[in-house]
C-alpha positions as CSV (number, residue, x, y, z in Angstrom):
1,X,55.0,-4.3,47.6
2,X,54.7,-3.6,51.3
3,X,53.2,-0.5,50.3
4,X,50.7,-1.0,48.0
5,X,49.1,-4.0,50.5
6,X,49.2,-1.9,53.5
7,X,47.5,1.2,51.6
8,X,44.6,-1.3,49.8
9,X,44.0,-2.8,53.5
10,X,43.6,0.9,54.3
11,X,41.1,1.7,51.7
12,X,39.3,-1.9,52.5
13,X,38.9,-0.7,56.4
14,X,37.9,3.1,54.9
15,X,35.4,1.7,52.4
16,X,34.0,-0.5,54.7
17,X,33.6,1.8,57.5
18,X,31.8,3.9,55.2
19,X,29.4,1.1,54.2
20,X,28.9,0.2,58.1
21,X,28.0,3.8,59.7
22,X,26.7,5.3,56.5
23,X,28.3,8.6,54.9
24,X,28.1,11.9,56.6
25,X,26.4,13.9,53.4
26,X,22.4,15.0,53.8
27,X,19.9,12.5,53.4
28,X,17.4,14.7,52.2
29,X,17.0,18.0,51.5
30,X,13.8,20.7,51.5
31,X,13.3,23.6,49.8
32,X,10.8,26.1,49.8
33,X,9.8,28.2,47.1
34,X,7.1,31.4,46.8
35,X,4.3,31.0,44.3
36,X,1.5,33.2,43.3
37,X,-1.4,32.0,41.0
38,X,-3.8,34.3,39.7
39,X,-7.3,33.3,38.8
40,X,-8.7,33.8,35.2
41,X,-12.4,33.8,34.5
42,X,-12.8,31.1,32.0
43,X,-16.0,32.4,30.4
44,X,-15.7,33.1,27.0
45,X,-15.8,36.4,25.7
46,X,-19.6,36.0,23.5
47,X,-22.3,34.3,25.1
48,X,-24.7,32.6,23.0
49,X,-28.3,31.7,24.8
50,X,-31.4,30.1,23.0
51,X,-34.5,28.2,23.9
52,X,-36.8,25.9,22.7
53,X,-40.1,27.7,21.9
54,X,-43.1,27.7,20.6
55,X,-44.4,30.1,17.6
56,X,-47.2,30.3,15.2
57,X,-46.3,31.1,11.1
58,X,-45.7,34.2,10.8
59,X,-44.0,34.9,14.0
60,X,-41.2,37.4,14.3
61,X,-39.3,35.7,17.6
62,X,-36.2,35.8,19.5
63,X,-34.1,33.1,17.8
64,X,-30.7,33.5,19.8
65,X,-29.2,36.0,22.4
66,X,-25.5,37.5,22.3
67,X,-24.2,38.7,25.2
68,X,-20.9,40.9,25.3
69,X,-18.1,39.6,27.5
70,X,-15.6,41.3,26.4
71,X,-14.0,45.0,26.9
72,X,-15.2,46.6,24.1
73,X,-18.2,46.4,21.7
74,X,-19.2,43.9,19.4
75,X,-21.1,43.6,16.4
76,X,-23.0,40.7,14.8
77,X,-21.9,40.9,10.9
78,X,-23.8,37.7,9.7
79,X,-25.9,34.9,10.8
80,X,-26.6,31.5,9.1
81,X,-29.7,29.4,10.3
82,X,-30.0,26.0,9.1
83,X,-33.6,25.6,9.2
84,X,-35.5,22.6,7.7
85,X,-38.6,22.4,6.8
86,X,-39.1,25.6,8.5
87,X,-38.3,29.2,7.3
88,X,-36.7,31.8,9.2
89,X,-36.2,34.9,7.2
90,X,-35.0,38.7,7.7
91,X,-32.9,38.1,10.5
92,X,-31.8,41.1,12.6
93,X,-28.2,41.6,13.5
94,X,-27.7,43.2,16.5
95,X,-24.9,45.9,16.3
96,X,-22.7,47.9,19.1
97,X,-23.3,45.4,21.6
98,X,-21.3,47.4,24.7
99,X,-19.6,44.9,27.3
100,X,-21.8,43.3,29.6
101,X,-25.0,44.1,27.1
102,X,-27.2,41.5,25.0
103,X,-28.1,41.7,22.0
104,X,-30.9,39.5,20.4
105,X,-31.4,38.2,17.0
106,X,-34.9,37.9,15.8
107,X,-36.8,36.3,12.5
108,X,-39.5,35.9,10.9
109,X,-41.0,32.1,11.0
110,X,-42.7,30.5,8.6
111,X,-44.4,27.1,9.8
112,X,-46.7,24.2,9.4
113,X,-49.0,24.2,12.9
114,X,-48.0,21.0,14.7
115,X,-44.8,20.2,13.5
116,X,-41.1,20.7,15.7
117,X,-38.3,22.0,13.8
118,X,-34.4,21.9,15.3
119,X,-32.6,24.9,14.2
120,X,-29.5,25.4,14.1
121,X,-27.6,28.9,13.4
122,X,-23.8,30.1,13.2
123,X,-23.9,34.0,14.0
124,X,-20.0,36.0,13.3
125,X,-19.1,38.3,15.5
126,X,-16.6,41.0,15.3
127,X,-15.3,43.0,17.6
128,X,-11.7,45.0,17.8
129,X,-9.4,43.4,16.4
130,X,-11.1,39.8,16.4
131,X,-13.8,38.0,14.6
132,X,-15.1,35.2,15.6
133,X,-18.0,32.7,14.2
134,X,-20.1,30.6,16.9
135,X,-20.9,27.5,15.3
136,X,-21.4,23.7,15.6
137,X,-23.3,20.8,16.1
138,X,-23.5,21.2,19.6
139,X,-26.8,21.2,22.1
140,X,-25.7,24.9,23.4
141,X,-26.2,26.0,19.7
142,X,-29.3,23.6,18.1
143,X,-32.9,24.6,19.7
144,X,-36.0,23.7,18.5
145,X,-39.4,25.5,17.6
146,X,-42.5,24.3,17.6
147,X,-45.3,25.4,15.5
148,X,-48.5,26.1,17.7
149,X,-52.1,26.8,16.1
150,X,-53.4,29.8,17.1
151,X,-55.2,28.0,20.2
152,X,-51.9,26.7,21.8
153,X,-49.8,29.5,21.7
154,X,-49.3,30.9,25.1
């Protein structure tokens, strides 16, 4: 019984020497490790670019302008244009846009003088291996045309 007292008295003294001065293992340790980021343009690959404008009836104008971000060409298969009581008509679709090039889609308008029309259009675009429609309710995609008499246009 000896023994066992004198060796827990021992581990008492050990355990609380340990809790007085603190242990000998690391505190904290610091590592360093390489990195490399590479930064990514985030532009999408089609640009899409219209402006309010004024037209008189019977008008063929620039509706909306594609531009070509990507490596290799693109062409615009179909176009939608939510009009109102506007009408655009015979809309032109721009085909082998090369990259960096525009291409701009034009119709005809038919309009009462004095009235402002939002239009809205989706416009597909296909390219290798992707197609892709550019659409929504958005502000980058509704612009608006006003119908000028034939004194106001400028």
């Amino acid at each position: 019984m000896d023994k066992i007292k004198t060796l827990s008295w021992v581990l008492v003294l050990v355990a609380s020497t340990g809790l007085i001065f603190g242990s000998s293992g690391y505190t904290s340790v610091s590592a360093e490790q390489g990195m490399s980021l590479q930064v990514v343009n985030d532009e999408p690959y089609v640009g899409y670019q219209s402006t309010d404008q004024f037209v008189q009836d019977g008008d063929t104008t620039d509706l909306v302008t594609i531009t070509n971000r990507a490596s290799s060409n693109i062409d615009v298969t179909d176009v939608t244009i939510e009009d109102g009581n506007f009408t655009i008509t015979d809309p032109t679709l721009p085909t082998d846009i090369s990259p960096g090039g525009d291409g701009t889609i034009q119709g005809i308008v038919a309009c009462t003088p004095n009235e402002t029309q939002p239009i809205k259009l989706a416009v597909t675009v296909k390219g290798s291996n992707v197609t892709t429609q550019l659409a929504g309710d958005t502000t980058t995609r509704i612009f608006h045309l006003t119908c000028a008499s034939v004194k106001e246009k400028t």
